[in-house]
Each structure stands twice: as structure tokens, then as C-alpha cells.
C-alpha positions as CSV (number, residue, x, y, z in Angstrom):
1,X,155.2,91.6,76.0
2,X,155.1,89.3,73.2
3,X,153.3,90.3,69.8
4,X,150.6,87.1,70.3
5,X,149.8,88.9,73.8
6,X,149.9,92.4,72.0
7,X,147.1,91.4,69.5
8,X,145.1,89.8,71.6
9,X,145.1,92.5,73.9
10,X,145.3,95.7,71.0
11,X,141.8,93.5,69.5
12,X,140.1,92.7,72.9
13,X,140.2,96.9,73.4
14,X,139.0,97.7,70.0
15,X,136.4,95.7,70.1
16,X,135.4,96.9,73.8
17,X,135.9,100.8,72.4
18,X,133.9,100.5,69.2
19,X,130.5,98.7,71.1
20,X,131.0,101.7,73.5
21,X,131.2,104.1,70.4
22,X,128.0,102.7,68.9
23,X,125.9,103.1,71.5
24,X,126.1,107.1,72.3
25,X,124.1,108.1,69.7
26,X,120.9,106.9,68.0
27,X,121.3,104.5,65.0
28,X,117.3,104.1,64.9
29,X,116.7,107.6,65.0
30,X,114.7,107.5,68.3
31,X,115.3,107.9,72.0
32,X,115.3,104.3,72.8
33,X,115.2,100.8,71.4
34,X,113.6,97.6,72.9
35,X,116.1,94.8,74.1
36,X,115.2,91.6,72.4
37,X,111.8,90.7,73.4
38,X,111.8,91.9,77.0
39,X,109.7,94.6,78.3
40,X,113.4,96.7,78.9
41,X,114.3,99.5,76.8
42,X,117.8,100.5,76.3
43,X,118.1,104.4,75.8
44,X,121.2,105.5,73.9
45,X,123.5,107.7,76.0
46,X,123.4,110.6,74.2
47,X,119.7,110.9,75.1
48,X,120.3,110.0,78.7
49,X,122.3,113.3,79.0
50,X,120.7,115.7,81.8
51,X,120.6,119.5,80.4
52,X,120.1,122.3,82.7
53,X,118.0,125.0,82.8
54,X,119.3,127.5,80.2
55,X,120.0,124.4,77.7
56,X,116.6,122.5,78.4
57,X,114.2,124.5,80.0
58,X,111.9,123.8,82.7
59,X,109.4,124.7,85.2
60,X,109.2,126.9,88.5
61,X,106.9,127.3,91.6
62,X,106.5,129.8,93.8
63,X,105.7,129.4,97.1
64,X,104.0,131.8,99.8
65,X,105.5,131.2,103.3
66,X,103.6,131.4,107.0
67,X,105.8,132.9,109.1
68,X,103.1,134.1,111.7
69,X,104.3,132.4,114.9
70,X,107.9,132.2,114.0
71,X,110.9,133.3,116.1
72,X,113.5,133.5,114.2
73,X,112.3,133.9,110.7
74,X,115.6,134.2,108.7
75,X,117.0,130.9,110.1
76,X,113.4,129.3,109.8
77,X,113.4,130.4,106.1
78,X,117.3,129.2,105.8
79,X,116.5,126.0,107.2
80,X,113.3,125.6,104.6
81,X,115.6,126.3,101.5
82,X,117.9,123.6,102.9
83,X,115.7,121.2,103.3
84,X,113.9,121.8,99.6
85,X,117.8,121.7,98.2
86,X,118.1,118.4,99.8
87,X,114.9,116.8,98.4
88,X,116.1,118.0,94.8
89,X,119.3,116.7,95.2
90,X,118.1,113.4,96.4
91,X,116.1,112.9,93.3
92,X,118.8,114.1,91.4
93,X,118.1,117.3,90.1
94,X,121.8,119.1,90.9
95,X,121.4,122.4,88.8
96,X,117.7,123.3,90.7
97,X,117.8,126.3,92.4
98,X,116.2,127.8,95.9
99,X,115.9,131.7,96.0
100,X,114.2,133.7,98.4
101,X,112.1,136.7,97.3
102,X,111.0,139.8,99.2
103,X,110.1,139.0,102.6
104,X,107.8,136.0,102.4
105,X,108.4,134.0,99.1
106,X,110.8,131.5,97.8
107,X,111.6,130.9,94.2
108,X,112.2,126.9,93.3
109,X,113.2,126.5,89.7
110,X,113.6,123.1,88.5
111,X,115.4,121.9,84.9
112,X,114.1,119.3,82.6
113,X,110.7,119.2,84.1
114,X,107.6,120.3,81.7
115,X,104.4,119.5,83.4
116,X,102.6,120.6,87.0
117,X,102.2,117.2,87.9
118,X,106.1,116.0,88.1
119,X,106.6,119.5,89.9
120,X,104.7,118.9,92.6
121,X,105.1,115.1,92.9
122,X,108.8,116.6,93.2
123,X,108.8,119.1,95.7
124,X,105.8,117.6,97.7
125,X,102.9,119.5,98.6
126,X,102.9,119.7,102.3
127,X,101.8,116.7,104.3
128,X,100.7,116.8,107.8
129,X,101.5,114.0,109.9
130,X,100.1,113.0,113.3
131,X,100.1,110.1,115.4
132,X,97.2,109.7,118.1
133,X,96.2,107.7,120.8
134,X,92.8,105.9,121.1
135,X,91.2,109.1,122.8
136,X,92.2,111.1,119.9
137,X,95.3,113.1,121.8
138,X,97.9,113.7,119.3
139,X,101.2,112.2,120.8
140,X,103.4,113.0,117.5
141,X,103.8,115.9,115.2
142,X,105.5,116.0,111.8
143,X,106.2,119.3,111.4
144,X,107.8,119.3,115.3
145,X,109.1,115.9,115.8
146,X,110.0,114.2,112.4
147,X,113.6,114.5,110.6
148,X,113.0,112.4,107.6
149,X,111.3,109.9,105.7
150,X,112.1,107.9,103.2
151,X,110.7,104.9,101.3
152,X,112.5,101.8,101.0
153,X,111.4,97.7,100.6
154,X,109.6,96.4,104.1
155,X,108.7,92.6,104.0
156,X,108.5,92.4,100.6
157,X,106.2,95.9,100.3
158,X,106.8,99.5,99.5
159,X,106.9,100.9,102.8
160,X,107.5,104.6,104.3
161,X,110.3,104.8,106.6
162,X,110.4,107.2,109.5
163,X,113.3,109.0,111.0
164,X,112.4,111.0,114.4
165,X,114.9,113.9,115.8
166,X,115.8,114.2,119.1
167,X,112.8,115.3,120.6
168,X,110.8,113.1,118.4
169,X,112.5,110.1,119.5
170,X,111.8,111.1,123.0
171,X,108.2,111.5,122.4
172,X,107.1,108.5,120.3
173,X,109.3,106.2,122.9
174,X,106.7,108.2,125.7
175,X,103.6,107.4,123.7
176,X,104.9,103.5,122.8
177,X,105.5,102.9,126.4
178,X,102.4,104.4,127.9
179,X,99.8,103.0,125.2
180,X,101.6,99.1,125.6
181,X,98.4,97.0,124.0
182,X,96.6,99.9,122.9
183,X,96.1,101.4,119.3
184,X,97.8,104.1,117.8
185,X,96.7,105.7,114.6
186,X,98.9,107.6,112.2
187,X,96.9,110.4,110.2
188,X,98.4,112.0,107.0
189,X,96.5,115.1,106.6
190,X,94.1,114.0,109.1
191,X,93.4,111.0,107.1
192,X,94.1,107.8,109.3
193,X,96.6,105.6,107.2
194,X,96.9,103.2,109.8
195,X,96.1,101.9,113.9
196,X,98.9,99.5,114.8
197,X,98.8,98.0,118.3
198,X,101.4,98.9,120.0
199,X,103.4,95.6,121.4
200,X,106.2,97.3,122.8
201,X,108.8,100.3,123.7
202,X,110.3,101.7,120.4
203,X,113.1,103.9,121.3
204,X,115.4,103.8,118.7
205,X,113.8,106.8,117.1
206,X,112.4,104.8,113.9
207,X,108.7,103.6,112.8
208,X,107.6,102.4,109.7
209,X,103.9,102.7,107.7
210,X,103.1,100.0,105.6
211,X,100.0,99.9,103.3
212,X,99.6,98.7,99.6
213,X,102.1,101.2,98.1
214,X,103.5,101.0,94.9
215,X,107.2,102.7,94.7
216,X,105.9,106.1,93.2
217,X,103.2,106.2,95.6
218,X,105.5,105.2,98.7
219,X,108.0,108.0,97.3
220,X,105.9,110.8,96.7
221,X,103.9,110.0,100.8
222,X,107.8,110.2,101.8
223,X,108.4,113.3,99.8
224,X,105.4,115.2,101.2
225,X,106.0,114.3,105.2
226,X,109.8,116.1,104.2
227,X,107.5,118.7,103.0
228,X,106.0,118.8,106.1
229,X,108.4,119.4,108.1
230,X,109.7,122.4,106.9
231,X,110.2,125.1,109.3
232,X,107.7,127.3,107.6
233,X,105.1,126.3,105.9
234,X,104.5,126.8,102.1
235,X,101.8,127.5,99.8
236,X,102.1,127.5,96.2
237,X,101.0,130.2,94.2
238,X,102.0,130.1,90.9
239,X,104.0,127.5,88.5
240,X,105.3,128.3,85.4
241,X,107.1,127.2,82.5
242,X,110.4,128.3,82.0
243,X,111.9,128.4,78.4
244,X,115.6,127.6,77.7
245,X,118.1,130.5,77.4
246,X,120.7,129.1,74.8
247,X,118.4,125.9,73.4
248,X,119.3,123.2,71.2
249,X,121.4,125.6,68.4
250,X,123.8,126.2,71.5
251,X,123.9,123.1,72.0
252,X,125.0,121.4,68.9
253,X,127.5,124.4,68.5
254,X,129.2,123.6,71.8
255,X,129.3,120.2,70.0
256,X,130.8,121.2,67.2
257,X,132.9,123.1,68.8
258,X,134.2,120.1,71.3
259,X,135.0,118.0,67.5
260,X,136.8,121.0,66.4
261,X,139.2,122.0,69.1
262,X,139.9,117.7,69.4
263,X,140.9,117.2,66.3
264,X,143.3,120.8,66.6
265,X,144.5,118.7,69.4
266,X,145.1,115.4,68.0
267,X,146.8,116.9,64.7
268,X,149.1,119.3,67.1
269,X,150.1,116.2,69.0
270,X,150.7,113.5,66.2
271,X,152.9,116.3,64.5
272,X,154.7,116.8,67.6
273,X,155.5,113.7,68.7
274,X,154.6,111.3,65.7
275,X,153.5,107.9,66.9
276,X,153.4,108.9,70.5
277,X,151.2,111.4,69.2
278,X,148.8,109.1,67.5
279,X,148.4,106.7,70.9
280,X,148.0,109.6,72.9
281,X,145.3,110.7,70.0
282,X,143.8,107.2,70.5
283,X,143.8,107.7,74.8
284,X,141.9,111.2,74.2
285,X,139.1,109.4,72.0
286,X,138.4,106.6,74.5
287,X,139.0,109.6,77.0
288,X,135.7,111.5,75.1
289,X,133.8,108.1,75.1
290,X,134.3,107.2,78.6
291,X,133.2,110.9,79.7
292,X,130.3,110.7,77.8
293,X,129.1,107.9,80.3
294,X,130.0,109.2,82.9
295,X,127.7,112.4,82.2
296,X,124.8,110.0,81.7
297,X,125.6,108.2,84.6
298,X,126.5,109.6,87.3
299,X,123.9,111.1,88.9
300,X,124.6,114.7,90.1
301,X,125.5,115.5,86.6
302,X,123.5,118.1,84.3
303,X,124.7,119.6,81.7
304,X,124.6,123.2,82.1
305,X,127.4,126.1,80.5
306,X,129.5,125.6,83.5
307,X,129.8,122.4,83.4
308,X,130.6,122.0,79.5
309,X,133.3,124.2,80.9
310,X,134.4,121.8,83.5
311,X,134.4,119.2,81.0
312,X,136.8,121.3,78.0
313,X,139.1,122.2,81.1
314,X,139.9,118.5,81.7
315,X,140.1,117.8,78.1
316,X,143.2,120.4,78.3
317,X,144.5,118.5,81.5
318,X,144.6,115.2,79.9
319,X,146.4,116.3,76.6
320,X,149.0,117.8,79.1
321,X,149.7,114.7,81.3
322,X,150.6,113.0,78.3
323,X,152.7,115.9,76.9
324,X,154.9,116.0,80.1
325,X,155.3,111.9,79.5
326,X,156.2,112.4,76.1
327,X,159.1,114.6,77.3
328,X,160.4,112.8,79.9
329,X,160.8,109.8,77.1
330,X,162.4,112.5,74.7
331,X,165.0,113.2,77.5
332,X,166.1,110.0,78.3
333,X,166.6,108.9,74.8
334,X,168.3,112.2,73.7
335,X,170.5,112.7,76.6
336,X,171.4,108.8,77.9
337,X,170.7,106.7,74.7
338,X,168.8,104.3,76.1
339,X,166.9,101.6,75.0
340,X,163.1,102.7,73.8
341,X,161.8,100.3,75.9
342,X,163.9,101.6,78.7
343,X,163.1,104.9,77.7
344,X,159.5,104.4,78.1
345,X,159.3,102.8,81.6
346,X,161.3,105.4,83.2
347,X,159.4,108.2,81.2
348,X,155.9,107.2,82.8
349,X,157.9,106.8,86.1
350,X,159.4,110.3,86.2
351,X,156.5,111.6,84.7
352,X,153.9,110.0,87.3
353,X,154.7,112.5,90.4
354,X,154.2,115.8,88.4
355,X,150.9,114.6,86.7
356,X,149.6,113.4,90.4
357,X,150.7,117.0,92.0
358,X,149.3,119.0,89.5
359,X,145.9,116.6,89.4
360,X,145.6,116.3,93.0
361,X,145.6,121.1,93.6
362,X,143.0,120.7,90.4
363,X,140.7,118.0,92.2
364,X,141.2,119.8,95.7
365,X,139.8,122.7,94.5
366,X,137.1,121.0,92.9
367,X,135.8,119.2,95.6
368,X,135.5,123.1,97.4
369,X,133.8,124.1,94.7
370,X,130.8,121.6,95.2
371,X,131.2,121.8,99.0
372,X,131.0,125.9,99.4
373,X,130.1,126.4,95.8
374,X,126.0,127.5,94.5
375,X,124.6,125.1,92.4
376,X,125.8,126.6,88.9
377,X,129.5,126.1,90.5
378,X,128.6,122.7,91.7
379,X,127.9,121.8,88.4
380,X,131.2,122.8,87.1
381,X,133.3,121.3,90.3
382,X,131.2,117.8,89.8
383,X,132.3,117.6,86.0
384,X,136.0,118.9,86.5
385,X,136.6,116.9,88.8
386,X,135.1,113.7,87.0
387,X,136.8,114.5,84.6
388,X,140.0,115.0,86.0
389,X,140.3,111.3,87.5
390,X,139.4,110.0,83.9
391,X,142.0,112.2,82.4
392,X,145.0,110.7,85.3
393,X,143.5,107.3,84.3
394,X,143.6,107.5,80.6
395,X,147.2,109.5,80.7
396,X,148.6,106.8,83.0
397,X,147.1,103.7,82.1
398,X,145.6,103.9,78.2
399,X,148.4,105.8,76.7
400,X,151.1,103.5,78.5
401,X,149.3,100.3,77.3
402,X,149.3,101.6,73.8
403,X,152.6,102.4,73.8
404,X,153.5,98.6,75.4
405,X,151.8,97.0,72.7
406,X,153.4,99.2,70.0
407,X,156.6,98.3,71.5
408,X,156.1,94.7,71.0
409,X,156.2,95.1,67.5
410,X,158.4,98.3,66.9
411,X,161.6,99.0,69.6
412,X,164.1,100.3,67.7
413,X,162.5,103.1,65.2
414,X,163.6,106.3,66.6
415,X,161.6,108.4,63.7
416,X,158.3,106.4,64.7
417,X,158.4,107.2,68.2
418,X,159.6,110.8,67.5
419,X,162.7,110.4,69.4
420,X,166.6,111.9,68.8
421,X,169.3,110.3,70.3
422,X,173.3,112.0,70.1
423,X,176.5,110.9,68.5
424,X,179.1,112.3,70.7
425,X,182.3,113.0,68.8
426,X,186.1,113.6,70.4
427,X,187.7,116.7,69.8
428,X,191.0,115.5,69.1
429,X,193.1,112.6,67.4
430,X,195.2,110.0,68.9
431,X,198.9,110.6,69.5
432,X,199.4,108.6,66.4
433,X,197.3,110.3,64.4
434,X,193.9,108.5,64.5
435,X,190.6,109.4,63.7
436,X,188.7,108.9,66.6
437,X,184.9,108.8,67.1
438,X,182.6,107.7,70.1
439,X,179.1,107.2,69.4
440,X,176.2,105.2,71.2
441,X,174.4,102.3,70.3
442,X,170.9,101.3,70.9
443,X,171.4,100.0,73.6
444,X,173.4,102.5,74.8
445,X,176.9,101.0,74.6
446,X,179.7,103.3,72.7
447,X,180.6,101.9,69.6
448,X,184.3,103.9,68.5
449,X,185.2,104.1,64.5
450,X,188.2,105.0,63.5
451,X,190.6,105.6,60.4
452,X,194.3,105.5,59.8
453,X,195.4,103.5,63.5
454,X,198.4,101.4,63.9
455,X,197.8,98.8,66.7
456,X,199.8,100.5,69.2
457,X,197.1,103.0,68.3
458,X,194.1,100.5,68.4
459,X,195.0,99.7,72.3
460,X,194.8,103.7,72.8
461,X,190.7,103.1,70.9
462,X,190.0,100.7,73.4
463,X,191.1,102.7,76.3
464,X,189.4,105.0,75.1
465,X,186.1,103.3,74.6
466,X,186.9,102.2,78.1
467,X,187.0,105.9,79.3
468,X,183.5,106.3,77.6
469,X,181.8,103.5,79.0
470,X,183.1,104.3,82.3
471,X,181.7,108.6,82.1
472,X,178.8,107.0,81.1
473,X,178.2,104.9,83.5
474,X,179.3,107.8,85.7
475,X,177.2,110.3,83.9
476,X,179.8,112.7,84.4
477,X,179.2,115.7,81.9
478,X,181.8,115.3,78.4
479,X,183.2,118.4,76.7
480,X,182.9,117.7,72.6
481,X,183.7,119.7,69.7
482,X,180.4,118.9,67.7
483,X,177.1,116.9,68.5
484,X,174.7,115.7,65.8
485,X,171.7,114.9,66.5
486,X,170.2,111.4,64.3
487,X,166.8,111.0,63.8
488,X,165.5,107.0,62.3
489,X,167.3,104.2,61.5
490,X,167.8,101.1,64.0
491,X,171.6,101.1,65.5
């Protein structure tokens, strides 16, 4: 890499780093700040962070179940807490939890959510759906026939989407065939919504009810026919608030904290392994940037105690990919002499299949974790293993790039890079009495000194620089009587 290329590249990164910086945490002082004149505002990613329940606070409900009528009432009330999990998770709220209590009840406990009016437009309140024929016969029940509902776009309208099971699908293909030219009028809570005409057979298990819905309304219609299907049906008897457990002073001491045990990490590792240290330093900071993001963005994440301890576990990971790197470089310039530059590429190479194999058990388990895991441990699976691949990523590719441009202005400076390379020294004289020394160049040629020769005894030196070219080519192991070890200095 040329130094031109290396600045360009070293300024095009800084620049990209820094605006990432900037904008994770407020500068105004406030949540948010408008974007230019538009009606957009930006929210800094600091306060886009989702906390959980016992950082944040939140709300609960709980509900009374029917289960007058039911068979089997555990796998009714088993299939009701499934289907309230899924509708949490769908809009995103990972940490909520679904408990049953005593015999009849169920416990839903939501974070980040402070008023009665979100909590229900969340959950749903129950919505019974019907479709009837002209007479007034109901052909199609929710709570027996529908599997989900969903709203989504429909010619340019918020529409609600609806998904029939098996039995559904068999029944509202029935009722569309035998009411061909008629009416049929879909009731939510015995309300008719609409009376389409039926124009032919629908029997791919789908119908869709369009009206003059906005998005929230269309959503929350959709949430409440999910509601309705629920194996049991629920009525809610109490909400209440529910006040954070740790609160904001834990918080900003697990900050704190996090600073704290970086910068341990960062000093450790540029006294270690001097300038390696410092890019590696550099990869951990863009590293913490990056993961910041991520926790904002990606949508399963909320910050809970498990998974700030998901995210300092991967913190550890990263600093050790770079670690076992570090050494591989250290080895093949102590023990071979080669080139940096050589020393480097072959490094990352040898280094690559230990970081994958130890990264690749970590996300395994991970990925069980959110599978099998309750939603506490799902929260520490989802940010272990996000953090994880951003480790690999920033061990592999940030750290190596650093070290490329550094490279391009600074290959020979072993005390830079940390490095030690041998001078390898025979443990006799000539037969005539000679002095002689074999050492190693930069660029891992031998180089041989020596004192007091004749030139009969200068053909015996360059045989014998011969011999040492040739073992170490070979890399056949060399008995000496001393080795020194040189740190600095370019050879």
C-alpha cells in the first residue's frame, strides 16, 4: 500500500468514526433535534437505547381467564401465553414477560411502557370477529377459525390482512362458494365493518378488510383479532405501574464502569504490545461505537442486566482475538526473522482459524440461549451474540487495516511494533582461527561478521553463510552457544 492510498484511507475512516461518535449522545441537551426544516426528527442514539424492566420501569396487566368449556386447560393456557409472547415480540418488546398465576390468571409485564392506553393498544383487548351471510348465520369464527392478522398497505390503504388455519380456510372457501353474488358481512364485536359481495371462490385461506384506516388504527384492529383468538379468553383486571429495580444511578454506574475497565484494557494492551497495542486500542473504540448502534438498532434489543452482561463478555472476546494475532506476529518475527510486512500477513492468517473456532462454540451457544432460553436469557444470547460477530469483524478486518496503513509508513521499527527478532551466534571458530558470527537481516537473509580471517578462511565464511541460508530455508532446528535477543533499530 502506498502512503498517498494510506492517507486517504487512515482520513476517509476518521472522518466516518468521529460523525459516528458525535451523534451517541446529546450535544443540545434534549432527546431529539429537528433535521433542517423537515418535519423529521433525528433522536441521538443514546436515547434510542431500549431499557428493561428493572432499569426503566414499566407497566403490568393482569388478566382473568374463562376456562369454562375448555378441555384441556393447561395446553389452552400454554397456547394463550404463546400467543401474547408473540404479539410482544412482534412489536418489539423482547424482555416482556408472560407468567401464569394460581389456576386462572396470567401475569403480562411490559418494560418502557407508562400509561393504560399504550398497554392495551399493545396487548389488545379481545376482539370478536364474525363473518355472516345475508340471513345472519355466522359462517366464520375468530376465535375458532382465524390464525392471524396483520396489517400491511392494500391499494394504496391501510388494510387488515387475514390469515385462516386449516379449518378456517376450509370454512370461508364453503361460505365464498355457496353465497357466489351474495353479501357477506364481517362484524368486529358485532359491529359490521363491512358487506363485500362475494364474486368468487377464495380458497387460498386469505381475506382482507379495507376501510379508512390509518396505520395505528389498522394495527391496533389486527392486534385485537390476535387477541381474539386466544384459546382462552381474557379479561383484565388490574394494571399497574411498575417501578424500576436498579434505575438510572445503576445505570450510569454500569457506564462508568464500562469506561473504566476499557481504558484498563487499552493501557494493558499498548504496554504489551506497543503500537499493535494502540491500533488494537483504536479497533476496540470503533468496536464500542459500532455496538452502541447496534443496541439502538436492532430490534430485539433491551437493555436489561443480562444483557450489559452479554455485551462486557464480548468486549473480553474481542480484546482476545487480537491478543492471539499479536502473538502469532511476535512468533514469526522472533523465531524466522522475517520481514514485518511478512510477519503481519501470515500472523492474521494463522491467527484466523483459532479466532473463528473459538467465536463460532461462543455464537452456537448463543443462538440456544435465545432459542430454549426465558426472556431474561434471550436478552443476554441476543447481545452476546451481536456482539460477538462485531468483535470477529473488528479483530479481523479493523485491526488488520490499521496495521496495513501503519505499515505503509513504518516496516522496519521492531521497537514500534513490539517485536524481538534473534541474532544467532556459532559456538566455535574457524580452523584458522576466525571469529565467526551468523545473524539475520531484515529481511531475513544471514549477514556473517567476522575478525582475524585469512582468505583461505573467508571461503570457509561463505560456506558457512551458505550452510545458514540453506538450515534456514530448511528450518531445521540450530544448536548455538548464546542467543540475544534485539529489540529497535532497522537492519
Amino acid at each position: 500500500m502506498t502512503k498517498k492510498k494510506a492517507i486517504v484511507i487512515a482520513v476517509i475512516l476518521a472522518v466516518v468514526v468521529i460523525t459516528l461518535a458525535l451523534f451517541i449522545f446529546p450535544l443540545n441537551g434534549q432527546d431529539y433535534f429537528q433535521i433542517g426544516n423537515t418535519n423529521y426528527d433525528f433522536y441521538w442514539i443514546s436515547k434510542s437505547l431500549r431499557l428493561g424492566l428493572d432499569l426503566e420501569g414499566g407497566m403490568y396487566v393482569v388478566y382473568e381467564m374463562d376456562l369454562d368449556g375448555v378441555e384441556d386447560s393447561d395446553q389452552a393456557v400454554e397456547s394463550t401465553i404463546a400467543n401474547l409472547e408473540s404479539i410482544l415480540a412482534s412489536n418489539n418488546y423482547t424482555e416482556a414477560t408472560v407468567t401464569r398465576q394460581g389456576s386462572n390468571m396470567l401475569r403480562v409485564e411490559v418494560p418502557a411502557v407508562q400509561n393504560t392506553e399504550t398497554m392495551m393498544n399493545l396487548l389488545g383487548e379481545p376482539a370478536e370477529l364474525e363473518f355472516r351471510d345475508s340471513s345472519g348465520e355466522v359462517l366464520i369464527e375468530g376465535r375458532k377459525h382465524l390464525e392471524d392478522a396483520y396489517a400491511s398497505l392494500y391499494e394504496g390503504t391501510y388494510a387488515i390482512n387475514l390469515v385462516f388455519n386449516s379449518e378456517g380456510t376450509a370454512a370461508f372457501a364453503e361460505a365464498t362458494q355457496n353465497n357466489i353474488g351474495n353479501t357477506i358481512g364481517i362484524y368486529i364485536n358485532g359491529e359490521e365493518i363491512m358487506a363485500p359481495t362475494v364474486q368468487t371462490a377464495i380458497t387460498d385461506g386469505r381475506a382482507v378488510i379495507t376501510g379508512n384506516y390509518t396505520m395505528q388504527e389498522a394495527e391496533r384492529v389486527a392486534t385485537q383479532l390476535r387477541a381474539g383468538t386466544f384459546a382462552v379468553a381474557l379479561e383484565p383486571i388490574s394494571i399497574q405501574t411498575i417501578g424500576a429495580t436498579l434505575g438510572e444511578g445503576a445505570l450510569n454506574a454500569s457506564i462508568i464502569a464500562a469506561v473504566i475497565g476499557i481504558s484498563l484494557i487499552i493501557v494493558f494492551m499498548v504496554l504489551m504490545y506497543k503500537g499493535l497495542g494502540i491500533f488494537s486500542s483504536i479497533a476496540l473504540l470503533i468496536y464500542s461505537i459500532l455496538m452502541i448502534y447496534l443496541l439502538a438498532i436492532v430490534p430485539w434489543v433491551q437493555l436489561t442486566l443480562p444483557s450489559i452482561a452479554g455485551v462486557i463478555l464480548s468486549v473480553g472476546m474481542a480484546v482476545d482475538a487480537n491478543v492471539i494475532i499479536f502473538e502469532r506476529i511476535r512468533d514469526e518475527r522472533r523465531l524466522f526473522g522475517k520481514p514485518i510486512a511478512t510477519c503481519v500477513q501470515i500472523g492474521f492468517k494463522k491467527a484466523l482459524t483459532a479466532i473463528i473456532d473459538s467465536n463460532v462454540t461462543t455464537i452456537i451457544g448463543s443462538i440456544v440461549l435465545i432459542i430454549l432460553g426465558s426472556a431474561s436469557i434471550q436478552g443476554f444470547g441476543i447481545t452476546l451474540l451481536i456482539g460477538i460477530l462485531l468483535s470477529m469483524f473488528t479483530a479481523i478486518i479493523i485491526t488488520r487495516l490499521l496495521v496495513n496503513l501503519s505499515l505503509a509508513f513504518n516496516e522496519h521499527s521492531d521497537a514500534f511494533y513490539g517485536l524481538r527478532y534473534e541474532i544467532k551466534e556459532d559456538a566455535a571458530n574457524n580452523s584458522d582461527g576466525a571469529n565467526v558470527s551468523a545473524e539475520l537481516n531484515a529481511d531475513g537473509t544471514a549477514a556473517i561478521a567476522s575478525e582475524g580471517a585469512d582468505s583461505a578462511g573467508s571461503d570457509n565464511i561463505t560456506a558457512k553463510a551458505s550452510d545458514v541460508k540453506r538450515n534456514n530455508k530448511n528450518k531445521k532446528q540450530q544448536t548455538y552457544k548464546r542467543i540475544k535477543y534485539r529489540r529497535g533499530g532497522e537492519k
